[in-house]
VOPAGU-2260 file (C-alpha; in pm, 1 decimal, decimal comma):
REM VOPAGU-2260
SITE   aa  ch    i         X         Y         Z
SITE  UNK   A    0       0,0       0,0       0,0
SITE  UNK   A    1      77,2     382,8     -62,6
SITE  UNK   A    2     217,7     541,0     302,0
SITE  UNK   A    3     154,5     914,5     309,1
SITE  UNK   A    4     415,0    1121,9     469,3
SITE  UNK   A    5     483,3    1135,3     794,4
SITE  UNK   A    6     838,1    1159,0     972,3
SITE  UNK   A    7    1101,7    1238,1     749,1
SITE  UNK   A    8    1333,2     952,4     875,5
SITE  UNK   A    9    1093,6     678,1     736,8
SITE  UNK   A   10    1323,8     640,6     471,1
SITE  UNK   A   11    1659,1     611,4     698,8
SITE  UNK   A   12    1868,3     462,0     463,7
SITE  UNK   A   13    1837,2     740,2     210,8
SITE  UNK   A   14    1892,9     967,5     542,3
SITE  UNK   A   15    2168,8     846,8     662,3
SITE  UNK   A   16    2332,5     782,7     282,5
SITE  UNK   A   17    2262,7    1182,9     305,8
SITE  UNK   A   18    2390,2    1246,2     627,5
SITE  UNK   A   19    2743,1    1056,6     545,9
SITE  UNK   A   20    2798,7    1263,2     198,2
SITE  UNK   A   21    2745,0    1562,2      30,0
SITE  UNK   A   22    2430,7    1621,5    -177,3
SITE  UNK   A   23    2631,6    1583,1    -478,4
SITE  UNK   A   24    2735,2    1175,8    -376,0
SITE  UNK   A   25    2576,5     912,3    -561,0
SITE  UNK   A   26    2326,8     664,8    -412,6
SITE  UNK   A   27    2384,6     409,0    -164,0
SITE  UNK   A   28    2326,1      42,7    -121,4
SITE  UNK   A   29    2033,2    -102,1      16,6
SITE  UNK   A   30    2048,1    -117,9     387,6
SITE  UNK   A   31    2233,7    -497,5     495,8
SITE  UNK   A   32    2052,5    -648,0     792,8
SITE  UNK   A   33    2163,5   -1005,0     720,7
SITE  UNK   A   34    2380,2   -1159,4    1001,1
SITE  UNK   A   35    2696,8   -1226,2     739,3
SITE  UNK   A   36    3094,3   -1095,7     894,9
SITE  UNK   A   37    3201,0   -1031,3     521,2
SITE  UNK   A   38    3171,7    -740,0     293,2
SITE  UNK   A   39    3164,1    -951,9      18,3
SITE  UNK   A   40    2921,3   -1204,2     124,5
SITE  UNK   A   41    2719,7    -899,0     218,9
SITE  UNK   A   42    2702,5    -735,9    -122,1
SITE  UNK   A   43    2643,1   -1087,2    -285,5
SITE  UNK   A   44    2335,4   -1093,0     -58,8
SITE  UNK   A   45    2220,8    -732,8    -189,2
SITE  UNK   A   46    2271,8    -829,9    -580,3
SITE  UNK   A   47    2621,5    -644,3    -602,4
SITE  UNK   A   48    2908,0    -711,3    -731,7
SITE  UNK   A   49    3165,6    -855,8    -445,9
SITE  UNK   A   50    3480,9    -893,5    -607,1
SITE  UNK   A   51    3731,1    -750,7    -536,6
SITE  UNK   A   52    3837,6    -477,7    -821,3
SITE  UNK   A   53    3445,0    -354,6    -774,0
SITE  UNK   A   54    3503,7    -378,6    -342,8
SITE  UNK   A   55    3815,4    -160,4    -454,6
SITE  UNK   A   56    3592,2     104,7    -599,6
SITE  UNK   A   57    3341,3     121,8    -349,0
SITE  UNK   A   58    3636,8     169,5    -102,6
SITE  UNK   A   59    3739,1     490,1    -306,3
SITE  UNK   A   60    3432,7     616,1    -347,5
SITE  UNK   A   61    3362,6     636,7      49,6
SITE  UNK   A   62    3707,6     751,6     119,5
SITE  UNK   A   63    3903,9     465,0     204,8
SITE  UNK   A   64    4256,5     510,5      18,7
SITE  UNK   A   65    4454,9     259,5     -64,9
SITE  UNK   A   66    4220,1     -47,9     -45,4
SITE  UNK   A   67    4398,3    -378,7      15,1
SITE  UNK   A   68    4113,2    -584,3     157,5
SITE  UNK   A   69    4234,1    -571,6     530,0
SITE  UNK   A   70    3985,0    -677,6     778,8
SITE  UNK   A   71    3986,9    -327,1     887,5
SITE  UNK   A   72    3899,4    -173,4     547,8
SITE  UNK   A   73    3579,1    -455,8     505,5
SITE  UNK   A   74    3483,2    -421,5     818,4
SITE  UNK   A   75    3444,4     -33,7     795,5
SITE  UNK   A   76    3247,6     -65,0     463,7
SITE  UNK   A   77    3018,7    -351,1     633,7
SITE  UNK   A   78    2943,8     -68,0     895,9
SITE  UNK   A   79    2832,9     152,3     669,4
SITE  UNK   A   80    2663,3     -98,9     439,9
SITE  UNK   A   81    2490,6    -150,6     764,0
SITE  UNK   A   82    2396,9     178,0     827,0
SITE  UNK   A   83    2288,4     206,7     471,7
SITE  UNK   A   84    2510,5     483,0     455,7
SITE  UNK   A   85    2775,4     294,8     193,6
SITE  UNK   A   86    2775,6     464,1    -134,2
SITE  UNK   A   87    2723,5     301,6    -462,1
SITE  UNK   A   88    2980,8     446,5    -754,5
SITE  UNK   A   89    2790,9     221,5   -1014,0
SITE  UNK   A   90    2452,6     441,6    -928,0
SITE  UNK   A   91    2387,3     736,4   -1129,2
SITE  UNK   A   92    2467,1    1093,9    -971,7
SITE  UNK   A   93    2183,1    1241,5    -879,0
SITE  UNK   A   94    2302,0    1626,1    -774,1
SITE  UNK   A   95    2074,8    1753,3   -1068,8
SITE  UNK   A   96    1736,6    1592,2    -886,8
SITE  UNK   A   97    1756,8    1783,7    -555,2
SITE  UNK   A   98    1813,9    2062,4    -394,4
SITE  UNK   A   99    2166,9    2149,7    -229,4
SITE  UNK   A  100    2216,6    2057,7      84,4
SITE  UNK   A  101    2152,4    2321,7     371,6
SITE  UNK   A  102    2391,1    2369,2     618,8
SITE  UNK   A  103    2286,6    2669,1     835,2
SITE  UNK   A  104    2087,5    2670,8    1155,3
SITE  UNK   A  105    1769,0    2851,2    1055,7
SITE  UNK   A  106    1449,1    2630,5    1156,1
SITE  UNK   A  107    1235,7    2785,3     858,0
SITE  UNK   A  108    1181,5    2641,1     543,1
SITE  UNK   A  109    1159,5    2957,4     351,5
SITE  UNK   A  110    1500,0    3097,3     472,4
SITE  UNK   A  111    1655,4    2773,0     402,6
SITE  UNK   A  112    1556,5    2804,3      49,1
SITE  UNK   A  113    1667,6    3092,1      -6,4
SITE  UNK   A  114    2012,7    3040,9     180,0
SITE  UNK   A  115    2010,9    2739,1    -109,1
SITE  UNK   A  116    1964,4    2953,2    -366,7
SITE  UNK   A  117    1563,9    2833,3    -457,9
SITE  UNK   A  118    1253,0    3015,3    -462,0
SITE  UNK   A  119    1089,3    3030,2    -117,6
SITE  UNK   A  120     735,9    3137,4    -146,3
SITE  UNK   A  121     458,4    2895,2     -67,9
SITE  UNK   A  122     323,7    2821,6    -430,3
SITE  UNK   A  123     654,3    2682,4    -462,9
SITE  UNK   A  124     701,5    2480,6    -162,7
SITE  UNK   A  125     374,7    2354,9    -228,5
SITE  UNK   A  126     499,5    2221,6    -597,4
SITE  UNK   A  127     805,8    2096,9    -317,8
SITE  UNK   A  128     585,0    1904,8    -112,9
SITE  UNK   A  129     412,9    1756,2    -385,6
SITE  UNK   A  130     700,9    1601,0    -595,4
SITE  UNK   A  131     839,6    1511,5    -214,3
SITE  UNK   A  132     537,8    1255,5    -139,8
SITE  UNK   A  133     378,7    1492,7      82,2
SITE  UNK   A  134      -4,0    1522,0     -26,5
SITE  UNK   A  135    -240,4    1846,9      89,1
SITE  UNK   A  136      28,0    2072,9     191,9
SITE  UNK   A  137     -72,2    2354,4     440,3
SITE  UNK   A  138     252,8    2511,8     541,6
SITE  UNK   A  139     191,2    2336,9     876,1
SITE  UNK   A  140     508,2    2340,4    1090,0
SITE  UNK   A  141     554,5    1982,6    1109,3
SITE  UNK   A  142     500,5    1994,8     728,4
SITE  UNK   A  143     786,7    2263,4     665,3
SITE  UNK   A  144     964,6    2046,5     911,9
SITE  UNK   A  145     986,9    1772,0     739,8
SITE  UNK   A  146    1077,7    1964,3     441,7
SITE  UNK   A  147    1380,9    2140,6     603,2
SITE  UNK   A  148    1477,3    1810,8     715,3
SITE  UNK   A  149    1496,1    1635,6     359,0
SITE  UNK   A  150    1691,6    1968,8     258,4
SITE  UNK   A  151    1944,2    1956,9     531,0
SITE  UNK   A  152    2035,9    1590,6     432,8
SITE  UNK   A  153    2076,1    1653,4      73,9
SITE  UNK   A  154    1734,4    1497,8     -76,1
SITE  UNK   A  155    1507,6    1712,9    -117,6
SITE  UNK   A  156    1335,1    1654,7    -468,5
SITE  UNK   A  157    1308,2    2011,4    -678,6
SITE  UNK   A  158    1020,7    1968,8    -825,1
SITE  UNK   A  159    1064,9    2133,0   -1206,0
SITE  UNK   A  160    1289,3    1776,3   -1221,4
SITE  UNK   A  161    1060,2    1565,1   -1060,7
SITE  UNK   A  162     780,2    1673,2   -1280,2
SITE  UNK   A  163     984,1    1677,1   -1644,2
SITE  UNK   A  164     835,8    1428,0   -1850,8
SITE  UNK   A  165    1053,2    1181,0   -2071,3
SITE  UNK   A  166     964,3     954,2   -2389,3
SITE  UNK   A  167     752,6     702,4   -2336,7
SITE  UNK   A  168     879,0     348,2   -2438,6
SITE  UNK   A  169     774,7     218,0   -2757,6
SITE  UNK   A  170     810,2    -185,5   -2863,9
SITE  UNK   A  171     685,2    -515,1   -2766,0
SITE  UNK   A  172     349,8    -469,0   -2581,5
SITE  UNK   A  173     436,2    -107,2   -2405,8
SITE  UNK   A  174     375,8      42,8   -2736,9
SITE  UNK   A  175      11,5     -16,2   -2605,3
SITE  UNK   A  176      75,2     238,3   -2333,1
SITE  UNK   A  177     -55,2     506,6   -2587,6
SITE  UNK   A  178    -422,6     313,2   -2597,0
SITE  UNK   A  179    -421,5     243,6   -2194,2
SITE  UNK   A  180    -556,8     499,3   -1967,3
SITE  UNK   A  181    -386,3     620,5   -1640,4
SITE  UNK   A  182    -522,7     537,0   -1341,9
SITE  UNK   A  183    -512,4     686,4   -1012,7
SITE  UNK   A  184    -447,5     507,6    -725,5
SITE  UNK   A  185    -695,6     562,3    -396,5
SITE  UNK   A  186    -538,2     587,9     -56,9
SITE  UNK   A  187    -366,0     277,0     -11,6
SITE  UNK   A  188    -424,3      67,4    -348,7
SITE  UNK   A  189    -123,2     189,5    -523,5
SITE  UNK   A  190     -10,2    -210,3    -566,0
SITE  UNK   A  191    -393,5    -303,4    -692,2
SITE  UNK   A  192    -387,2      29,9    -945,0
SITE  UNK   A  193     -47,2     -60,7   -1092,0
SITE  UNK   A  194    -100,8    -427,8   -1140,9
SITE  UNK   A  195    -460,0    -290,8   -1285,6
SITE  UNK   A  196    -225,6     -87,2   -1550,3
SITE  UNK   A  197     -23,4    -393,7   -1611,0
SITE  UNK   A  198    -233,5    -595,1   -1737,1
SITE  UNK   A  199    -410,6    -326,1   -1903,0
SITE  UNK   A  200     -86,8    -235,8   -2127,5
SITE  UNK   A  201     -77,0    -628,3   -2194,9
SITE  UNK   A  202    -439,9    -662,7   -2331,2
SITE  UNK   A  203    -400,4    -313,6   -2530,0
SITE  UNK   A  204    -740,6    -209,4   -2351,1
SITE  UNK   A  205    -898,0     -11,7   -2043,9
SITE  UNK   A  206   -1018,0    -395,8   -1911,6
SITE  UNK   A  207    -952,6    -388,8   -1550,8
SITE  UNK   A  208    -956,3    -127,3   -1276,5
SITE  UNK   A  209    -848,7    -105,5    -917,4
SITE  UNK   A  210   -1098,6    -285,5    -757,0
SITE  UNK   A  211   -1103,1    -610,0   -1009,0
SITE  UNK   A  212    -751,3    -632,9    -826,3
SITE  UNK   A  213    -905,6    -641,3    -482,8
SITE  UNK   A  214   -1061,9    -914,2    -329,9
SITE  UNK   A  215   -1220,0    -979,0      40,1
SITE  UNK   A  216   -1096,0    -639,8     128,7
SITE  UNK   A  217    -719,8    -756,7      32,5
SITE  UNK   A  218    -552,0    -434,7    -112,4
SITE  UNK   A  219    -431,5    -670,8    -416,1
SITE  UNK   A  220    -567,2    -981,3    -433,9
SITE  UNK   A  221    -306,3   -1256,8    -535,6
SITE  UNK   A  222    -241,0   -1291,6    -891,4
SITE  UNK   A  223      14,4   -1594,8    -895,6
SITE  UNK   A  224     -66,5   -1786,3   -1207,5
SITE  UNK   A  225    -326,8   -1583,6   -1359,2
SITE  UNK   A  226    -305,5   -1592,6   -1725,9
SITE  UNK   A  227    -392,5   -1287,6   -1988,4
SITE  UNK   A  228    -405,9   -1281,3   -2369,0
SITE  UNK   A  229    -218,0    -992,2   -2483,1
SITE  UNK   A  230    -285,1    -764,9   -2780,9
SITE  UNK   A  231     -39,9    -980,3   -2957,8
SITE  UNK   A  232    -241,0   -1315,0   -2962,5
SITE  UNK   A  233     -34,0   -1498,2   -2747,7
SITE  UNK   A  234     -56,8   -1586,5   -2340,7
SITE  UNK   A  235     118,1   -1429,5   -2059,4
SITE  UNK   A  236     114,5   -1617,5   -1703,8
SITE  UNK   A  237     198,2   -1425,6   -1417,3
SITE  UNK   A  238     436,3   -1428,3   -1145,0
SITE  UNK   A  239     318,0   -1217,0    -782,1
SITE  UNK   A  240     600,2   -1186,4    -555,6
SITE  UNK   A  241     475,7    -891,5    -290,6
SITE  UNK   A  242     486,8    -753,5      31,4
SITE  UNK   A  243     593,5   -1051,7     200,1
SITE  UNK   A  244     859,7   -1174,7     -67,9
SITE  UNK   A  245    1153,6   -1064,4      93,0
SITE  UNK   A  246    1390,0   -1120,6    -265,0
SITE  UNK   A  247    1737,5    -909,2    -352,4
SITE  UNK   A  248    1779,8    -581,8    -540,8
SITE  UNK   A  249    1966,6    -816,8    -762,6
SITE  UNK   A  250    1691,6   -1023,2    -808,7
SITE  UNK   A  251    1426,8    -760,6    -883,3
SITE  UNK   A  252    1688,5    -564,3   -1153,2
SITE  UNK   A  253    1702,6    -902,3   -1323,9
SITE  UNK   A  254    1323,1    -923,8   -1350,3
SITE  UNK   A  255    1316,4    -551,5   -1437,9
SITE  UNK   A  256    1545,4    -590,5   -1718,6
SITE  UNK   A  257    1394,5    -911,5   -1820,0
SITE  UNK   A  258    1036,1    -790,0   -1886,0
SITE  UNK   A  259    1155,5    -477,9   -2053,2
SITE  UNK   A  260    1352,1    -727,4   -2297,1
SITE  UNK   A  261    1031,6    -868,4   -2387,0
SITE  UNK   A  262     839,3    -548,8   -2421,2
SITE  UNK   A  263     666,0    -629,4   -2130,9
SITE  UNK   A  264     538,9    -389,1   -1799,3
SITE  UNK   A  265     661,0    -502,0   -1469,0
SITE  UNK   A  266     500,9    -373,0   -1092,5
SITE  UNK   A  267     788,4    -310,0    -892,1
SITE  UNK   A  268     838,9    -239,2    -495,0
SITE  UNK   A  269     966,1     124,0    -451,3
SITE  UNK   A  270    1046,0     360,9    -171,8
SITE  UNK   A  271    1091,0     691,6    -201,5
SITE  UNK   A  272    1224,9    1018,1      50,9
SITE  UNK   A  273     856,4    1090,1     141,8
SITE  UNK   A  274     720,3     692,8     122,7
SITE  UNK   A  275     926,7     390,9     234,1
SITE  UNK   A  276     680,2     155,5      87,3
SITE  UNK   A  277     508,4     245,0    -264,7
SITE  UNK   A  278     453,3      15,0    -621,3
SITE  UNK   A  279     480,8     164,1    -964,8
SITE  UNK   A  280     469,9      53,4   -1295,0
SITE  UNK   A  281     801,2      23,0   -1458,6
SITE  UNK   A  282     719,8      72,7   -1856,2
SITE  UNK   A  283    1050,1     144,6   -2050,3
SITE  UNK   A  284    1401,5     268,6   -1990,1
SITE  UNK   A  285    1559,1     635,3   -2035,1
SITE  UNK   A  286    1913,4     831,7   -2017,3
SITE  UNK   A  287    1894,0     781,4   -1671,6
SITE  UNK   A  288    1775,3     454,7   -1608,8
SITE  UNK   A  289    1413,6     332,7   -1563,8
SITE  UNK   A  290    1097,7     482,7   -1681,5
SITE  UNK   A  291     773,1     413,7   -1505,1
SITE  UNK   A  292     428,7     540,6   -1394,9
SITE  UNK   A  293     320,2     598,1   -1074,6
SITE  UNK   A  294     -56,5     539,2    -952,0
SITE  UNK   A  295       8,3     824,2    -674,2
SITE  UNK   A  296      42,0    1119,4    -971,7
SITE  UNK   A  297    -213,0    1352,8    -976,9
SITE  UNK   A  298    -323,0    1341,0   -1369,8
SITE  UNK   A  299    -545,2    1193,0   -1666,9
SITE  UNK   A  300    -484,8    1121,3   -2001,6
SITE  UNK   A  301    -279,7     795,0   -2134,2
SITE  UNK   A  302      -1,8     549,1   -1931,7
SITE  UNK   A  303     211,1     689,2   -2234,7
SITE  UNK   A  304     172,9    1062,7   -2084,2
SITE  UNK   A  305     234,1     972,5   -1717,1
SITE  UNK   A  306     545,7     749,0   -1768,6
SITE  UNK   A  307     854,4     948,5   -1572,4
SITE  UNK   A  308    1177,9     874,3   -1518,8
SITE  UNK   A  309    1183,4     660,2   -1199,7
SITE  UNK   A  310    1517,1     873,9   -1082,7
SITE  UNK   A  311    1330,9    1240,3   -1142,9
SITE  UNK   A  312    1084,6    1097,0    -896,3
SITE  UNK   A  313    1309,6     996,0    -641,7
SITE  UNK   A  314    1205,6     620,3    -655,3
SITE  UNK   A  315    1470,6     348,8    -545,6
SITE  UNK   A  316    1399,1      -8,3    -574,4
SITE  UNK   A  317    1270,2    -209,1    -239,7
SITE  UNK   A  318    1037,3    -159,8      14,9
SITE  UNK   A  319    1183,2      46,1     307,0
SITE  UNK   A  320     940,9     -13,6     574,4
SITE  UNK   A  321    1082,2    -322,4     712,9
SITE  UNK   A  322    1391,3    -444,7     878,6
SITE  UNK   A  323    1482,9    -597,9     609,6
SITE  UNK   A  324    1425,3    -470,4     236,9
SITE  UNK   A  325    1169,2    -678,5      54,1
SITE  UNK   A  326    1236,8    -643,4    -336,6
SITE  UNK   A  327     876,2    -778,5    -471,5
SITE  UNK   A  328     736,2    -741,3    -831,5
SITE  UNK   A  329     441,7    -871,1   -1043,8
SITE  UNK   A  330     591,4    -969,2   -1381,3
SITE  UNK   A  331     443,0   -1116,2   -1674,5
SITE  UNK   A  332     590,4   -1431,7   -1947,9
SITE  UNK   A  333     497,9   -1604,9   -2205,5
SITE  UNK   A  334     335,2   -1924,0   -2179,0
């Protein structure tokens, strides 16, 4: 389900990866909670690459010189791993999504804005809220709180980013993203409204809608071996590994990358700044990496119109909201 805002260390790993850097760094891994002693063991379990020429750049790029794979070296890049605070130099920068960090000591919002260079005035820190994951922003001072927190570690979302469109994918059976129609998700049925827009983009038509996707008040009923007919003639099964599939970012990259091959649409688990638990639609890929659309986007018109780039939203891949990160998906095959 979609979780509105509410404390601005829900997402802690994208916190503390902010806290440990400058707002110019690159992303960090996912947060390791497994019980493994060894860096590399550790990555292998995130769906990274452990050897040791790659454990040699991810020593450099969080300021450990001279990497020799000591015990001393791994086990301060396990810490941090730990932490979620160990930053990934195979991620795209993303300086040009947010705001610059803000370093001062005023409590307002506004100020800090300004001290940052941005428009302050509250039009525009509504359009911040917005792109942030806040919804109905007041100027409350929790509100502005939250947003002043996000800004002091580096990730607050600008919102003329956020918002720029990008192509929409074109091939296989997302070229029927142009005959689907967007959906918008209700309160907490973002996983029902994306699988709805799945299968949608499969048949080529406006079939299903969020509550076909529900059953016995179930926010997504379980799809596991449900078969469609796509536009194309031929028969898709499908695969439902959710909220309780706990998975690997490798894992869910592979499946991401897979269905995209086939000119397929995948539902992905995402977390964002401002939601550590969220599903989108993952439709194509772009310059920066994945395109998608996202049930919680205020807007009408086709799947083709709403499809983003997943990084201009400030989506990473997993579920945040547990001890672990669970990396679940609903993909589609071929029979």
């Amino acid at each position: 389900m979609m979780k509105r805002f509410a404390a601005p260390a829900a997402a802690l790993c994208l916190a503390l990866c902010a806290l440990t850097v400058t707002a110019s760094a690159a992303a960090c891994f996912p947060q390791y909670s497994g019980g493994s002693a060894s860096i590399a063991a550790a990555l292998n379990e995130l769906g990274a690459d452990p050897s040791y020429a790659n454990r040699a750049k991810i020593a450099a790029a969080n300021g450990i010189t001279g990497y020799r794979g000591t015990a001393g070296q791994n086990t301060q890049m396990l810490a941090l791993l730990r932490q979620g605070a160990l930053i990934d130099p195979s991620a795209p920068a993303q300086s040009d999504l947010f705001f610059p960090a803000y370093t001062g000591a005023s409590p307002s919002i506004a100020a800090a804005l300004d001290a940052v260079g941005a428009q302050s005035g509250y039009s525009y820190r509504t359009q911040i809220a917005a792109a942030n994951g806040m919804a109905g922003y007041s100027g409350s001072a929790s509100q502005n709180t939250a947003l002043l927190q996000l800004l002091r570690q580096g990730r607050l979302l600008r919102p003329d980013v956020a918002a720029a469109p990008t192509p929409a994918p074109s091939g296989g059976l997302t070229a029927n993203l142009d005959r689907v129609a967007f959906i918008r998700q209700d309160r907490n049925t973002c996983k029902a409204t994306a699988a709805a827009m799945a299968v949608n983009t499969i048949l080529g038509k406006n079939r299903y809608a969020t509550a076909d996707m529900i059953h016995s008040g179930v926010l997504c009923r379980s799809l596991e071996g449900e078969v469609y007919v796509g536009s194309d003639g031929n028969a898709y099964r499908t695969t439902y590994k959710t909220d309780g599939y706990v998975g690997s970012l490798g894992e869910l990259k592979a499946a991401v990358d897979a269905a995209l091959d086939r000119g397929l649409p995948i539902v992905t688990a995402v977390h964002s700044a401002g939601s550590p638990h969220h599903w989108i639609v993952v439709v194509g890929r772009d310059g920066r990496g994945y395109l998608a659309v996202d049930p919680a986007r205020k807007g009408t018109g086709s799947m083709a119109s709403q499809a983003r780039s997943m990084a201009s939203m400030g989506y990473s891949f997993g579920l945040a909201d547990y001890a672990q990160p669970h990396y679940g998906y609903i993909t589609f095959r071929q029979r």
